[in-house]
N, C-alpha and C positions, 0 to 999 in steps of 0.2 A: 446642351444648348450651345450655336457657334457663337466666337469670338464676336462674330460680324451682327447678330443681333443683339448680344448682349449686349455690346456696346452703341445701338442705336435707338434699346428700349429704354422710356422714361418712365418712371412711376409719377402719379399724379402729386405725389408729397413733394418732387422737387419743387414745385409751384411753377409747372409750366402750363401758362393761361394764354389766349388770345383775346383780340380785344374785337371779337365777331359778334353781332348784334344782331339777333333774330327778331324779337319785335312778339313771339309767342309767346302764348303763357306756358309756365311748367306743367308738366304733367304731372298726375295726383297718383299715378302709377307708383305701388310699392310691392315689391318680394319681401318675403319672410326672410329670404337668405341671401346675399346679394350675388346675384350671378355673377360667373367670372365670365367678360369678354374683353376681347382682343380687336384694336384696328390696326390695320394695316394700311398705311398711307403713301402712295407713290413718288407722294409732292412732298414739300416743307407742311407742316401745318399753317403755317400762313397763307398757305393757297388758298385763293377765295370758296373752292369748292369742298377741300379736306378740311376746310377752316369748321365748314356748316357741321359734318360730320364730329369730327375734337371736340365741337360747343357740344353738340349734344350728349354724344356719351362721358365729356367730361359734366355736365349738367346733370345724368343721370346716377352718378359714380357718387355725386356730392349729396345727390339725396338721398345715399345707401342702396339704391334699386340694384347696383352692380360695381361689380368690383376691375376697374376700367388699365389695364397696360396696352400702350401703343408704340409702333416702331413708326419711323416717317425718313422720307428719299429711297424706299426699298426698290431697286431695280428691278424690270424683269425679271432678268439674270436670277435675281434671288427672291424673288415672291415664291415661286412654288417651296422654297426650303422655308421660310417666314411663315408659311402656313401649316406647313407640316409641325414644325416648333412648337408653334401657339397651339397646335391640337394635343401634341402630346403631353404640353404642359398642361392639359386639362383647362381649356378653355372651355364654354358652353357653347358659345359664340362666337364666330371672327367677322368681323366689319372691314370690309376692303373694296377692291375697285378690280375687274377682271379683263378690262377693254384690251389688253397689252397681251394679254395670257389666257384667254378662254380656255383653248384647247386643255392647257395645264393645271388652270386652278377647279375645271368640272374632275381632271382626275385625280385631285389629291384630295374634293371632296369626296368623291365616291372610294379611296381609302381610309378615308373617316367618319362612315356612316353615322356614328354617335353623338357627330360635331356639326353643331347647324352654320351653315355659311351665311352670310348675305353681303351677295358683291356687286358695285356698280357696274352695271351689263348692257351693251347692246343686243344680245342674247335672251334665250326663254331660260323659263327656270328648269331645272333638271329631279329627277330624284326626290325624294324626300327632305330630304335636308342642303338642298343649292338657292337658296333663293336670291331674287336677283334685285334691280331697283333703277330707275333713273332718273335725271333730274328734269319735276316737271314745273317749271316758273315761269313757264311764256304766257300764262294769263296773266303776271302781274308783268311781265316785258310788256303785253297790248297794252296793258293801260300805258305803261311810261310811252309807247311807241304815240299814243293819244296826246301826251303833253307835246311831245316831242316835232307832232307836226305843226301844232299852234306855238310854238316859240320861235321855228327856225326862219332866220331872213333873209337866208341865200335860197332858200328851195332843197338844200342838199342836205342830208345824214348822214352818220355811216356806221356801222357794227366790226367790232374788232374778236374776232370767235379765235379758237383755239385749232380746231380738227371737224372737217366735217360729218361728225357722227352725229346717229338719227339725235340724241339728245339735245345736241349742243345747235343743229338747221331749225330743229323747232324752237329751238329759245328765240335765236336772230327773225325766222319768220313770225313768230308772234309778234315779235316788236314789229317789222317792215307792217304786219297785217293791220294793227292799231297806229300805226302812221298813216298808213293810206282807208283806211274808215274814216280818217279828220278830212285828209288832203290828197286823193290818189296822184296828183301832180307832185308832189316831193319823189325826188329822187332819192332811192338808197343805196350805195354801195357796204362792200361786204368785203374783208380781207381777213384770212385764217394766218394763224403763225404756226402752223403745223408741231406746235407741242402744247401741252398744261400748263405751263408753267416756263416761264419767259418774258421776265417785266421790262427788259430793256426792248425785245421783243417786239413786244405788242405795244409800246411809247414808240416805237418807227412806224407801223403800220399804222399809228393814229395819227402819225404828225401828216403819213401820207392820203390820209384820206380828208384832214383839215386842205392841205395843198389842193385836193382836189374839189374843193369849197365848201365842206361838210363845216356845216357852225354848231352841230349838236353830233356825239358820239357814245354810243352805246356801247358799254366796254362787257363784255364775253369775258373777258381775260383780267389779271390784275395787269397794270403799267397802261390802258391806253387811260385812263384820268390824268394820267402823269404829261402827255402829250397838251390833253384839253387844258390843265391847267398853265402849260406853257405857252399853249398860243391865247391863253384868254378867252376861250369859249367854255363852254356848258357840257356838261356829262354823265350818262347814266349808268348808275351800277348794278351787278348780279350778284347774285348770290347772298350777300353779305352789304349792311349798309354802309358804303364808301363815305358819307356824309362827313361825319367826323375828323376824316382822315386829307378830308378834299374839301372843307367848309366853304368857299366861294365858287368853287368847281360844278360838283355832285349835288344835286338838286332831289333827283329824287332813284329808287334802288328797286329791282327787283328781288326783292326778299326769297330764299327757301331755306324753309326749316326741314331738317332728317325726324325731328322729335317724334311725329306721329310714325314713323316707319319704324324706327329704332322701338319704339313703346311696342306695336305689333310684333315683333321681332322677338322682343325678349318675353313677353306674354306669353306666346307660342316656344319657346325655349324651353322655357321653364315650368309648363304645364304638358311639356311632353308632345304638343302636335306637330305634325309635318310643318317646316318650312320653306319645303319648296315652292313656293310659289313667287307671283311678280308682287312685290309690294309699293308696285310706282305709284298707282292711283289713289295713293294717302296723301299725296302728293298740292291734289288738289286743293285748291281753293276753299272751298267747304268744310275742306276739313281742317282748316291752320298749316295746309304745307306751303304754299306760300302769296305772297303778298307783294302789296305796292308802299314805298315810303316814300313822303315828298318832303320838301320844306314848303311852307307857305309863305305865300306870298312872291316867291317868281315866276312860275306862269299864271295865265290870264286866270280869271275869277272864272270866266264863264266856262273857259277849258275845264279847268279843275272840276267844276260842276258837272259837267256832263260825261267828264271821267268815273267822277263818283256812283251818277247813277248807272254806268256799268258795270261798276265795281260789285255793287247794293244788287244787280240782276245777276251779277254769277255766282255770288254766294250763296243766291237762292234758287239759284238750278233755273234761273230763266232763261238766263244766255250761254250758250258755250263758244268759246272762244275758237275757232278754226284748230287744227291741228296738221299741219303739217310736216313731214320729216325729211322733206326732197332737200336736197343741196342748195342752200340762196343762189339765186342766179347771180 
């Protein structure tokens, strides 16, 4: 094993924890023998998106399901050799993200037929054992996009996204879509910082889209709260509940949890089926992949209510939320 991962892998016994809040119940999912898997993380785990990922397989590790080592800031550069490592260390499983590496990380899986992948893809699944996954939260972005028109008193919004890949235009257009169902008169602007992970970043592109009279922002990214809470307005978060961390700021979070994909994942691992396939649609609302979280009491009563009863119609397969993957205009 090289220098370079040795020294970037943590074992969970060091007590590296984060403080990400999914809001789902655990899964009652147990192995006789705990699988061994590996994630592979591009970002810090503090990133609001690797963060959802760490929670859950360190959540599954703790209830014995699997036996959990992670690497996190793995370059490019060095993902195809990080994969190759973790397989020949006899992993069952590697958890990772492929947007940067397609081409690479389908052919180091298909040099490790034995080893099931599952990596965050703009891409189909491949193979037997490629399976792929992305993040689908923009039902709970419409609801917040719902609050977000009944609060705001300039008329203006704005979404601070990272890159625009199909996953990350459907989050911002869920939100823009559940703004304009309240108010199609609110304006939304839309500014990428064309990386993951960039909190100074994305606090410039939030300060400039308050500049631009946005009184409510919807942060894509970790650092645009950091903006909201500088100029004294309102903000909402993905991924991961910002609330805590931004108490007068952060109102309400579009929540997603990995747990249901990760459960399917290792089920399939470890009983030996194919997993090639997409496991995004666990994703959904229906199933606990993810959600809306508010505080009460700052927007209006009657928003909130008529938020709700949209909430109450998609989890029971009455309403489905728009899907879009085009670029925000």
């Amino acid at each position: 094993m090289s220098k370079l991962l040795i020294n970037r892998r943590r074992l969970l016994s060091t007590g590296a924890v984060l403080g990400a809040s999914t809001l789902f119940a655990p899964s009652i999912l147990r192995a006789q023998t705990a699988l061994k898997v590996a994630g592979i993380h591009a970002s810090p785990v503090e990133n609001a998106w690797n963060s959802v990922l760490h929670a859950a397989l360190q959540a599954a590790h703790d209830e014995g399901m699997i036996e959990y080592t992670f690497s996190e800031g793995v370059s490019g550069t060095d993902y195809p050799r990080a994969m190759r490592e973790y397989a020949e260390s006899g992993n069952a499983l590697i958890v990772g993200e492929s947007y940067a590496v397609e081409r690479e990380a389908r052919q180091v899986a298909g040099d490790y037929p034995d080893t099931a992948f599952l990596m965050g893809s703009s891409g189909e699944a491949s193979g037997d054992n490629f399976g792929v996954f992305g993040t689908w939260n923009w039902e709970a972005a419409y609801l917040c996009g719902m609050l977000a028109a009944a609060m705001t008193q300039t008329g203006k919004v704005g979404s601070v996204g990272a890159i625009p890949i199909p996953e990350v235009n459907m989050l911002i257009n869920g939100f823009a879509d559940g703004v304009h169902a309240v108010n199609p008169d609110v304006e939304h602007s839309v500014s990428f910082i064309g990386t993951f992970f960039d909190p100074p970043r994305a606090r410039e592109a939030g300060l400039a889209q308050i500049d631009s009279g946005a009184d409510i922002l919807f942060g894509e990214r970790i650092g645009t709260a950091d903006a909201a809470r500088e100029r004294g307005i309102k903000a909402i978060g993905s991924m991961i509940d910002y609330t805590p961390r931004y108490p007068d700021t952060v109102f309400a979070n579009a929540l997603w949890s990995f747990r249901p994909l990760l459960d399917a994942a290792v089920a399939d691992t470890g009983a030996g089926n194919p997993t090639g396939k997409n496991y995004t649609p666990l994703s959904l609302m229906k199933d606990g992949g993810n959600d809306i979280s508010y505080v009460e009491g700052v927007a209006p009563a009657e928003a909130v209510a008529r938020m709700e009863e949209v909430r109450a119609a998609i989890k029971a397969g009455e309403f489905e939320v728009p899907r879009n993957f085009e670029e925000p205009a």
